[in-house]
N, CA and C atoms as a LAMMPS dump frame, in Angstrom:
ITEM: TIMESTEP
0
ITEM: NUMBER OF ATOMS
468
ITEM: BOX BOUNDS ff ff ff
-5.0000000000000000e+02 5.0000000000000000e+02
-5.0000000000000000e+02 5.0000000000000000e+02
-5.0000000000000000e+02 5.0000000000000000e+02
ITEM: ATOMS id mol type element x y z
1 1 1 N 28.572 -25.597 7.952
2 1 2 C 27.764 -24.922 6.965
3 1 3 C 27.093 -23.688 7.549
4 2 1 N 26.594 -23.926 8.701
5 2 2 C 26.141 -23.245 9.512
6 2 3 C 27.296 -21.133 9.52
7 3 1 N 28.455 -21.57 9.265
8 3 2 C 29.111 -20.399 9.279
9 3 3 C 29.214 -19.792 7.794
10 4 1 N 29.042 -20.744 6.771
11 4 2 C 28.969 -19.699 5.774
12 4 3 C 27.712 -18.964 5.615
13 5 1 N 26.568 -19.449 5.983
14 5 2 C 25.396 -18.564 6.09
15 5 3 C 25.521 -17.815 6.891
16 6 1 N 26.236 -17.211 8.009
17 6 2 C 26.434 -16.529 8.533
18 6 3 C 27.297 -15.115 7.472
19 7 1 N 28.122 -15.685 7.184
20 7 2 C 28.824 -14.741 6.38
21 7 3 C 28.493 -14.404 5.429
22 8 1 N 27.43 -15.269 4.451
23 8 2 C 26.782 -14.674 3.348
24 8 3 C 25.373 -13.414 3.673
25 9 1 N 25.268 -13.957 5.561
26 9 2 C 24.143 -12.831 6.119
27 9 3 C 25.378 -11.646 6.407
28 10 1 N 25.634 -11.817 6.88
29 10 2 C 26.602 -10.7 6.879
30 10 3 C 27.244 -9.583 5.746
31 11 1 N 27.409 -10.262 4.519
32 11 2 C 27.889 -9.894 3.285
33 11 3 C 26.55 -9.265 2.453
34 12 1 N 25.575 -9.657 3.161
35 12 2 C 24.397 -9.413 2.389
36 12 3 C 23.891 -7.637 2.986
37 13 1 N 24.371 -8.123 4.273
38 13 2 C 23.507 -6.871 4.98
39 13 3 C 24.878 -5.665 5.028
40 14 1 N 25.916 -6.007 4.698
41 14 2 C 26.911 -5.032 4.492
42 14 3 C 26.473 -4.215 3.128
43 15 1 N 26.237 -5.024 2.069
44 15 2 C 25.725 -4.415 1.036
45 15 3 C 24.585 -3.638 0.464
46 16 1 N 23.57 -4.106 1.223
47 16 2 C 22.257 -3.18 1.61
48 16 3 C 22.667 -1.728 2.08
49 17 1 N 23.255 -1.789 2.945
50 17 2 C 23.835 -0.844 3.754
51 17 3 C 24.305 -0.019 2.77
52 18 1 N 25.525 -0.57 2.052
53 18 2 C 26.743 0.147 0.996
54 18 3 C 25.461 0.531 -0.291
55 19 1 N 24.438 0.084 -0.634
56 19 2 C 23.62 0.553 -1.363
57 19 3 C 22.75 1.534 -0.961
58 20 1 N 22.201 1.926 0.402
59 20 2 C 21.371 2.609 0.834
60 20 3 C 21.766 3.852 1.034
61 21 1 N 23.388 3.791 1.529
62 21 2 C 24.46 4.871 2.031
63 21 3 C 24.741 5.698 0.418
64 22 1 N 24.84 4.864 -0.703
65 22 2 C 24.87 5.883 -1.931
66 22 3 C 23.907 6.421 -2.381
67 23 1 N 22.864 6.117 -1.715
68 23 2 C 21.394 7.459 -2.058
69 23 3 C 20.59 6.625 -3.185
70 24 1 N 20.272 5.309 -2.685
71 24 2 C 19.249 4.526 -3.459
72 24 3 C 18.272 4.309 -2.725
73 25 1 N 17.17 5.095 -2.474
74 25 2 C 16.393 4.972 -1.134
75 25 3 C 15.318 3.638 -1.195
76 26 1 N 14.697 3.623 -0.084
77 26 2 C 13.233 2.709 -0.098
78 26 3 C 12.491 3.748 -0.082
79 27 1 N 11.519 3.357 -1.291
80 27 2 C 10.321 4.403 -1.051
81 27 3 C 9.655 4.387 0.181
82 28 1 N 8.968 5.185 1.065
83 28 2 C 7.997 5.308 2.029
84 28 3 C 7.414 6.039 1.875
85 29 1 N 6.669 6.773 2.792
86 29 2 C 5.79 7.867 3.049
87 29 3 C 4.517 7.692 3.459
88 30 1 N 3.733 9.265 2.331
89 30 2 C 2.579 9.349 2.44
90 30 3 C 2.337 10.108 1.215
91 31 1 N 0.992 9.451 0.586
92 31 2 C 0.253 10.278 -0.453
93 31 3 C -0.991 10.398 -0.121
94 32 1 N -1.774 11.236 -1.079
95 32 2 C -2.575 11.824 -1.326
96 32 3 C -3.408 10.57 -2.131
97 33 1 N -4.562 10.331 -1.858
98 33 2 C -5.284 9.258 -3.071
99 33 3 C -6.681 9.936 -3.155
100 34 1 N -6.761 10.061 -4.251
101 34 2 C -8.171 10.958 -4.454
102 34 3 C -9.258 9.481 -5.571
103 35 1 N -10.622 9.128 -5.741
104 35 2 C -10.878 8.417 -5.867
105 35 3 C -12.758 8.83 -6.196
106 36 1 N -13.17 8.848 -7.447
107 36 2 C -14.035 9.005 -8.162
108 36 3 C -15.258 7.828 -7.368
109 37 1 N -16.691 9.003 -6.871
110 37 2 C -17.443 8.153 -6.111
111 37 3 C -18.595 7.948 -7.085
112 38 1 N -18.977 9.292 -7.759
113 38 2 C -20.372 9.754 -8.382
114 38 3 C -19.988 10.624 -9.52
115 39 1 N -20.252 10.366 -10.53
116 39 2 C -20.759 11.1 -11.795
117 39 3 C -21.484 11.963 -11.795
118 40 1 N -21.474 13.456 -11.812
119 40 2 C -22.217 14.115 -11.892
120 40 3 C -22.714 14.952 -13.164
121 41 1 N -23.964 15.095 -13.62
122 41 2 C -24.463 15.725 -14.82
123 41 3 C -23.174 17.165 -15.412
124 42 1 N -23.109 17.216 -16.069
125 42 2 C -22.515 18.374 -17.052
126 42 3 C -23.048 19.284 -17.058
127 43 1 N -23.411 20.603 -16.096
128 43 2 C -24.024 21.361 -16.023
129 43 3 C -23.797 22.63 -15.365
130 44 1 N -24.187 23.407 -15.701
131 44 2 C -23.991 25.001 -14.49
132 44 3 C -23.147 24.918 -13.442
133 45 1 N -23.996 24.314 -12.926
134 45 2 C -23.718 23.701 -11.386
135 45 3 C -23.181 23.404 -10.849
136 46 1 N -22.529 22.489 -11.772
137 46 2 C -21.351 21.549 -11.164
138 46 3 C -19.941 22.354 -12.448
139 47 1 N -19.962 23.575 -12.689
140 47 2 C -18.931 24.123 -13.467
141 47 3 C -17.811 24.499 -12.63
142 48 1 N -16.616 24.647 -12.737
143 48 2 C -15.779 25.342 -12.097
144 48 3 C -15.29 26.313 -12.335
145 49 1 N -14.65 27.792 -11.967
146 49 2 C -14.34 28.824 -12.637
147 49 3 C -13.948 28.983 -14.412
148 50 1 N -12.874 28.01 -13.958
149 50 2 C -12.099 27.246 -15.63
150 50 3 C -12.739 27.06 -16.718
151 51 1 N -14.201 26.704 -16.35
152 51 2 C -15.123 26.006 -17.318
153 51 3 C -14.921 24.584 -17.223
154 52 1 N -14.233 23.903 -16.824
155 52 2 C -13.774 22.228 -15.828
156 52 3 C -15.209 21.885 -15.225
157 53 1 N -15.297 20.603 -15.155
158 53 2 C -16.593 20.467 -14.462
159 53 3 C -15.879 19.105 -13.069
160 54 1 N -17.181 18.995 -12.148
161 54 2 C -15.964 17.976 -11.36
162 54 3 C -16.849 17.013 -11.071
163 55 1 N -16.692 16.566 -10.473
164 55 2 C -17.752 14.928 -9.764
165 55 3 C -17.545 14.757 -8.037
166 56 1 N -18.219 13.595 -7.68
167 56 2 C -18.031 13.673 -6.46
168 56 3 C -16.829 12.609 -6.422
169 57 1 N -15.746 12.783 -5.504
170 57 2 C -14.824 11.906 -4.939
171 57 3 C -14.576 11.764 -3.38
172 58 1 N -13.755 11.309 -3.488
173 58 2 C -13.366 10.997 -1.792
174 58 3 C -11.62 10.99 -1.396
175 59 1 N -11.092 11.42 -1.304
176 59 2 C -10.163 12.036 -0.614
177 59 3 C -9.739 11.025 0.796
178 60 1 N -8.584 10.512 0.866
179 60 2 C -7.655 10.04 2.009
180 60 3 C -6.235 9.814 1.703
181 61 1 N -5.536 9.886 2.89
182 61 2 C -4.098 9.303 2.808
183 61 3 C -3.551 8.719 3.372
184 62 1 N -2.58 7.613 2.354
185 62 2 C -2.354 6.744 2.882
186 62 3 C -0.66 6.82 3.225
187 63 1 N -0.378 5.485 4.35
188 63 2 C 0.937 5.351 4.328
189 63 3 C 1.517 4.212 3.715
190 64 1 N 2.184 4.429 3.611
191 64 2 C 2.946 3.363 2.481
192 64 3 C 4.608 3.319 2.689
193 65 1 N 4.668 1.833 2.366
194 65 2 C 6.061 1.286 2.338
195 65 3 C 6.319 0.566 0.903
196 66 1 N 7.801 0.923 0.073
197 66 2 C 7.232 0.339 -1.179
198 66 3 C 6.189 0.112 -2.073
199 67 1 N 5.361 1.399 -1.999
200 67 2 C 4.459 1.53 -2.52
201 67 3 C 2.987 0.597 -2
202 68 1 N 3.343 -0.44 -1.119
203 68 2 C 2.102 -1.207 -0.23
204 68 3 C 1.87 -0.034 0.653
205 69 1 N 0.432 0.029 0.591
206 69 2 C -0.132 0.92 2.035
207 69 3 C -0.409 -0.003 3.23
208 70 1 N -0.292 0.247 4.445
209 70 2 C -0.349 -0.158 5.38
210 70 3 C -1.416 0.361 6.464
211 71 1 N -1.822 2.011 5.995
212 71 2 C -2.462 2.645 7.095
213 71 3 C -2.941 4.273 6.361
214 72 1 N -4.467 4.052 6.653
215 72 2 C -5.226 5.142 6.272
216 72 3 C -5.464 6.374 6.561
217 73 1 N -5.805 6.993 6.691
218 73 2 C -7.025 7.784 6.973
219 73 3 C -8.034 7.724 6.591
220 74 1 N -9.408 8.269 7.27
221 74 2 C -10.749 8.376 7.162
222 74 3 C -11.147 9.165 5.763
223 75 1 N -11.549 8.144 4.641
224 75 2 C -12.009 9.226 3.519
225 75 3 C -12.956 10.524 3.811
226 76 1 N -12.896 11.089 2.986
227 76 2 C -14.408 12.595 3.169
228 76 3 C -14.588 12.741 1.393
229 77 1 N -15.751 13.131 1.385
230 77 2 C -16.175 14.05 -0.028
231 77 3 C -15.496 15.212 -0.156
232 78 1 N -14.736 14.894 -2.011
233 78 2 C -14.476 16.297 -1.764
234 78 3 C -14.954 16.453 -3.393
235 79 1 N -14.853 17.74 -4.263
236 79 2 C -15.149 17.962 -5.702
237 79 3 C -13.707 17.091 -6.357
238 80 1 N -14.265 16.465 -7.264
239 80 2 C -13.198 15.362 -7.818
240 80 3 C -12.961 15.735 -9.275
241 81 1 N -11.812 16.322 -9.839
242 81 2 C -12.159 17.413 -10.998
243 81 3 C -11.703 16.717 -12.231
244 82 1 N -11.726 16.909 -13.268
245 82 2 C -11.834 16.15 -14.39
246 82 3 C -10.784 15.484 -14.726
247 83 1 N -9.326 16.622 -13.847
248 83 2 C -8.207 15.283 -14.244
249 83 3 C -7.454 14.662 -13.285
250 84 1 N -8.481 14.258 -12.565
251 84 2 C -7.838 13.264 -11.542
252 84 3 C -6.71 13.527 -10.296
253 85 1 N -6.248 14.67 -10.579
254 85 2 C -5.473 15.078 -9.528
255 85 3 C -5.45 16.008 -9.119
256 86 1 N -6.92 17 -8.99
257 86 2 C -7.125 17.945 -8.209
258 86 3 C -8.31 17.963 -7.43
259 87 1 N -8.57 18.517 -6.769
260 87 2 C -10.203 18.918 -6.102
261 87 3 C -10.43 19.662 -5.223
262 88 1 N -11.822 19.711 -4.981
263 88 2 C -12.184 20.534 -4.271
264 88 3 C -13.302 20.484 -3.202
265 89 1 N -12.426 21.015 -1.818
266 89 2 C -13.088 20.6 -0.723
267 89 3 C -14.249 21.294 -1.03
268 90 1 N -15.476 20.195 -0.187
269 90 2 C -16.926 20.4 -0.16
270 90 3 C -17.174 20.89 1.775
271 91 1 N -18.028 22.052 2.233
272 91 2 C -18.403 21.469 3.242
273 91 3 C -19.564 20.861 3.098
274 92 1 N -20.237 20.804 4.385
275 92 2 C -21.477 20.13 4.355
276 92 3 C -22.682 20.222 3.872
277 93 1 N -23.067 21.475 4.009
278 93 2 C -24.114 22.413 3.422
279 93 3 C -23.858 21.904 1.454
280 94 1 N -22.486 21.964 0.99
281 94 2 C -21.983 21.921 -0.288
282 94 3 C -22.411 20.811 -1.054
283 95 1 N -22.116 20.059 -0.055
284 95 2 C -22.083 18.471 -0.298
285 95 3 C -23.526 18.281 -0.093
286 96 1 N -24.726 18.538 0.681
287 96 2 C -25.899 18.455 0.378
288 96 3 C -26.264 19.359 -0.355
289 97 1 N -26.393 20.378 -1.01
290 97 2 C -26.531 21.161 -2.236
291 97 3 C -26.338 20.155 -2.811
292 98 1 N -24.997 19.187 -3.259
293 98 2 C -25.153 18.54 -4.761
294 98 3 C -26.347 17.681 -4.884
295 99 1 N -25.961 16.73 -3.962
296 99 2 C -26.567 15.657 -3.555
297 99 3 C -28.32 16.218 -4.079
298 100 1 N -28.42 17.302 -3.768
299 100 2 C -29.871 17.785 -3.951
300 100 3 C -30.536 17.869 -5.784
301 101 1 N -29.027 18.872 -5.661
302 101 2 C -29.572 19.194 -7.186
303 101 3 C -29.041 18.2 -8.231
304 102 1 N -28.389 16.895 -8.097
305 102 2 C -27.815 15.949 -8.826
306 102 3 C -29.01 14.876 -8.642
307 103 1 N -29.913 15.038 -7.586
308 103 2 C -30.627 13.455 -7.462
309 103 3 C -29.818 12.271 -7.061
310 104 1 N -28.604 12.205 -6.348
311 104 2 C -28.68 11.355 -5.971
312 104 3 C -28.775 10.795 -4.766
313 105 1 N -28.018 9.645 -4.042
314 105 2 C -27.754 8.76 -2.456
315 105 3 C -26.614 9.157 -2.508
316 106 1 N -25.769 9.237 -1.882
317 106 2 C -24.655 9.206 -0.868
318 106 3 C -24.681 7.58 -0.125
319 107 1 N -23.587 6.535 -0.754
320 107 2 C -23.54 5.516 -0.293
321 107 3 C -23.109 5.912 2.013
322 108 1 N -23.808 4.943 2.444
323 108 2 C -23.802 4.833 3.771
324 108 3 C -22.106 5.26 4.675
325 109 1 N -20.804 4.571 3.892
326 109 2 C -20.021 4.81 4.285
327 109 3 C -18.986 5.11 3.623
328 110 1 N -18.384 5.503 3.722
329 110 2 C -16.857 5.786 2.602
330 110 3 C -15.801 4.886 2.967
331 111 1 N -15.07 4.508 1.694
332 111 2 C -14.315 3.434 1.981
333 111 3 C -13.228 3.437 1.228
334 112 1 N -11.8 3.212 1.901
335 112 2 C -10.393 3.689 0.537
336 112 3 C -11.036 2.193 0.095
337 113 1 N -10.182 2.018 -1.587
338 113 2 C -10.041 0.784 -2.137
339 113 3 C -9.72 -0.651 -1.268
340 114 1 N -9.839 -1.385 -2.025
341 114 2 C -9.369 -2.838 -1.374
342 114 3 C -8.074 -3.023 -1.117
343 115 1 N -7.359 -2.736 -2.096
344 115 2 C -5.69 -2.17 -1.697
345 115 3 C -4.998 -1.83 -1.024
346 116 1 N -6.046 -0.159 -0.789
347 116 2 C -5.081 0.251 -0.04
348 116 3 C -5.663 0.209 1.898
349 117 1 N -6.965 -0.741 1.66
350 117 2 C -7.768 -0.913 3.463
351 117 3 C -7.011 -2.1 3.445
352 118 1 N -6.713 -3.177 3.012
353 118 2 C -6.358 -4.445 3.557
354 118 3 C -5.419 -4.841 2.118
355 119 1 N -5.1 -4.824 0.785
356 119 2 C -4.21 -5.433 0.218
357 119 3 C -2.558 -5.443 0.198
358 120 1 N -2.702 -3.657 0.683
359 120 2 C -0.744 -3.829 1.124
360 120 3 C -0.281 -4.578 2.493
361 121 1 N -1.293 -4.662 3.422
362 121 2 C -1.253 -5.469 4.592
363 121 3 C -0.885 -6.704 4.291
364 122 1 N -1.756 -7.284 3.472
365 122 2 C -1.762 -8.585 3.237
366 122 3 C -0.141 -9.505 2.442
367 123 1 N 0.024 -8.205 1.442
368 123 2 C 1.616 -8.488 0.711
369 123 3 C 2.646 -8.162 1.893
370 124 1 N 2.837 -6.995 2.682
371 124 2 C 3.666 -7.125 3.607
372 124 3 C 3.526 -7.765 4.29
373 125 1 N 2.666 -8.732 5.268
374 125 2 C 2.459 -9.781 5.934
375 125 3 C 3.067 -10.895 5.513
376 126 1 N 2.888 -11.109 3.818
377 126 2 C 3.304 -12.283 3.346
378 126 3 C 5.237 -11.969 3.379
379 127 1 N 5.479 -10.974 2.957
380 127 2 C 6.456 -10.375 2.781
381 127 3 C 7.611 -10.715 4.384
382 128 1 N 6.719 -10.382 5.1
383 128 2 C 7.379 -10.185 7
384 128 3 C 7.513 -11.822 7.326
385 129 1 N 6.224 -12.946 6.776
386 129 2 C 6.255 -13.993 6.801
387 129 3 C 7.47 -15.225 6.507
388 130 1 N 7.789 -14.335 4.878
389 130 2 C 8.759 -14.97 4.401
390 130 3 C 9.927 -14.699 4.751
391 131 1 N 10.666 -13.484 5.023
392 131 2 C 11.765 -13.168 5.931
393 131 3 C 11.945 -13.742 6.998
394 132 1 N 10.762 -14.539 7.825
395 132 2 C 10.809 -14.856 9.309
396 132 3 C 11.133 -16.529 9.281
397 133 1 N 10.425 -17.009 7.951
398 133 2 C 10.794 -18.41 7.747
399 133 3 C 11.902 -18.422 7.288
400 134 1 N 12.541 -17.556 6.192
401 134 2 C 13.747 -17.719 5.598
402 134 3 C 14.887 -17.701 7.35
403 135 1 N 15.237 -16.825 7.99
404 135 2 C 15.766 -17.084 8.8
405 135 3 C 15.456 -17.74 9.928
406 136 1 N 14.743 -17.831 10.45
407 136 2 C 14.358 -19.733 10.672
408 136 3 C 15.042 -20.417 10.229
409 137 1 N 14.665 -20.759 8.785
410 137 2 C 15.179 -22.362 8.101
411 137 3 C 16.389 -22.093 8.474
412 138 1 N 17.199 -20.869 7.987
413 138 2 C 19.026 -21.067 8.016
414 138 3 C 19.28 -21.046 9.114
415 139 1 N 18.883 -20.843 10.496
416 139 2 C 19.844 -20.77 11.157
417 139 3 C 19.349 -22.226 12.153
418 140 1 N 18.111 -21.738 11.922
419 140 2 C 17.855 -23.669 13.196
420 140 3 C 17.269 -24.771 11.961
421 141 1 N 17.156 -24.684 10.987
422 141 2 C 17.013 -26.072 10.208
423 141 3 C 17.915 -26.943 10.018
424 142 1 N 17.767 -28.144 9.688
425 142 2 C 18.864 -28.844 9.319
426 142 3 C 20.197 -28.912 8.686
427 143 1 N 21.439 -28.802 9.262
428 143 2 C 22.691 -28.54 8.802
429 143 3 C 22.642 -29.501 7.179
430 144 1 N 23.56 -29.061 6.209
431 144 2 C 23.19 -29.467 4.904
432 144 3 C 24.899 -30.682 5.154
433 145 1 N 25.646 -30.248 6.091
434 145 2 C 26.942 -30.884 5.586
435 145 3 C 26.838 -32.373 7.271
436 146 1 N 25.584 -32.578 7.815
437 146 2 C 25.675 -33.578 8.742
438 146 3 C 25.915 -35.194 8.277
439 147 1 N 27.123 -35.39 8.926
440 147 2 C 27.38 -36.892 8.58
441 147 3 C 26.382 -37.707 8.591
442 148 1 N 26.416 -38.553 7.978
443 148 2 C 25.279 -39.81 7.685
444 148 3 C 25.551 -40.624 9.018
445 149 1 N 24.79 -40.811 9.674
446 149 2 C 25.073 -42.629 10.663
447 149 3 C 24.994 -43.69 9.694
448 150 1 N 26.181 -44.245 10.066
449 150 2 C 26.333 -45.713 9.755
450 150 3 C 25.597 -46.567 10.25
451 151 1 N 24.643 -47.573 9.681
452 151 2 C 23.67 -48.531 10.235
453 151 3 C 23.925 -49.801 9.768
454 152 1 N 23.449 -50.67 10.095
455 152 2 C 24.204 -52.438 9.306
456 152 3 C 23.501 -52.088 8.008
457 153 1 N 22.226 -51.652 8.043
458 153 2 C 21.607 -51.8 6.893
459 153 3 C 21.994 -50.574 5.66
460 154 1 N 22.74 -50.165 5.794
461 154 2 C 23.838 -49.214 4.85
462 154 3 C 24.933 -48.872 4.691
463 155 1 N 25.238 -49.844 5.317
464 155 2 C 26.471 -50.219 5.491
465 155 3 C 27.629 -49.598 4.155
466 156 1 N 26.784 -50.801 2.953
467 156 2 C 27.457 -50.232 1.57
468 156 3 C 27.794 -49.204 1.261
């Protein structure tokens, strides 16, 4: 039994192959994740040339496999603009200007989502887990076609 799992691993990973080779990729990379921290008043102030107004966000990127992230970068403040996929870097001086004229805190640390700091870890882990048991079981678990011993007591 032991050899047809061999050949069905074999047949399996020939075909991965024959699928990957015709230009069906695995996603990877790296994006851009931009991420709404603070609401800011509707005002002058916070206008943008456009007449757009923006908020505060935070800015990092991640890497990713199949869309699980695995590995960050350090968020920063940046202007987080009304539709979600643009902004605008703050320096420091900028970023305390708002902070000033908005009234508010600036939470202590910046932090990507739960997702993408520890939840794609956690699915690829489970993911790396199950690949490692699956071949395990087939190749050193119990053969499925092992003769029975004959004992008096089963004789029948």
């Amino acid at each position: 039994m032991k050899l047809s799992k061999l050949i069905f691993l074999f047949i399996f990973i020939t075909s991965t192959t024959a699928v990957m080779a015709r230009g069906i990729p695995i996603p990877y990379g790296e994006s851009e994740e931009l991420v709404l921290v603070e609401e800011l008043p509707d005002t002058e102030f916070f206008m943008l040339d456009d007449g757009t107004f923006f908020d505060l966000g935070q800015k990092y990127t991640i890497s990713h496999i199949v869309w699980l992230a695995y590995s960050n970068t350090e968020p920063e403040y940046v202007g987080y603009a009304e539709d979600g996929e643009s902004y605008l870097d703050l320096s420091e001086e900028e970023l305390q200007a708002i902070v000033q004229e908005a009234g508010i805190t600036l939470p202590d640390e910046l932090k990507p989502t739960f997702f993408h700091r520890i939840g794609g870890k956690i699915v690829l882990g489970i993911i790396a887990l199950f690949i490692i048991y699956s071949i395990y079981s087939n190749y050193f678990g119990k053969d499925d076609e092992e003769e029975e011993v004959v004992t008096p007591e089963n004789k029948e």
